[in-house]
Structure formats: C-alpha cells, structure tokens
N, C-alpha and C positions, 0 to 999 in steps of 0.2 A: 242825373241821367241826361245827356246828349240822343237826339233822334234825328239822322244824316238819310238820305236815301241814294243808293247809287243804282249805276247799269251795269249789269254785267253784261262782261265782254268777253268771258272765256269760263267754259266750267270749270279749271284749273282754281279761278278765281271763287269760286262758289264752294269748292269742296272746300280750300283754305278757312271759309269764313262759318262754315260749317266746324271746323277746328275749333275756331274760335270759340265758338259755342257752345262746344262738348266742355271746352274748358271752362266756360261759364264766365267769360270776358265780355261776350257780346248775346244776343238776343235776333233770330231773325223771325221776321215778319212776313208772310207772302203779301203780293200788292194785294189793294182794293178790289180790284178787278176780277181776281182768282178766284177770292172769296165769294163775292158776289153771285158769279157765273156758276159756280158749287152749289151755291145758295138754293137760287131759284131755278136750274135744273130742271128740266123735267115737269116747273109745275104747270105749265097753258099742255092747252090738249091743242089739236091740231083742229083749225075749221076751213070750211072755203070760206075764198075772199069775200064773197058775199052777206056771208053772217057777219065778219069783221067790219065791215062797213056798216050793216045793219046797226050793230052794237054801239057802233062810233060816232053816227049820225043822232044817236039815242039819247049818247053821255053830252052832246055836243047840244043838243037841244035841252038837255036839264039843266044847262050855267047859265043859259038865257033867260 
C-alpha cells in the first residue's frame, strides 16, 4: 500500500475519486484537522477572559 496526499482543486475531482473507492481501488481519508475539529467540538464551555487567565496563571505557576 502507497499513502500520497493531494489538493483538491475541483469537486469534479473528489467525486471521481470517490468512484474510485466505491470501486475499492482506493481508500480516502479526511485530513487530520477535520477529525480533530469533530473530535473536540463542543467540549470547553464558554468562560470570561478573566477565569482563563485565572486558570492559566495557575497551570503556569504549577511547572515552576
């Protein structure tokens, strides 16, 4: 097995290769990044700036 990674430049190109794959020639993959962003979604809740800093200044003093 070969692993290439390109760009698509046209969805013309992306249905084709989606062809491919029904046919079971090829394998596609979504990026890193898709997944990722899917992933963790949703998990922080919203704070003010103020608590984040709180928090930050907290983590920052427990490496010392």
């Amino acid at each position: 097995m070969q692993t290439v990674v390109i760009d698509i430049l046209n969805e013309k190109a992306l249905s084709l290769l989606k062809d491919l794959e029904s046919l079971k020639l090829i394998k596609l993959r979504g990026g890193k990044s898709q997944s990722i962003s899917k992933a963790y979604k949703g998990a922080m809740t919203k704070q003010p700036l103020s608590k984040v800093n709180e928090q930050l200044t907290e983590l920052r003093e427990s490496w010392q």
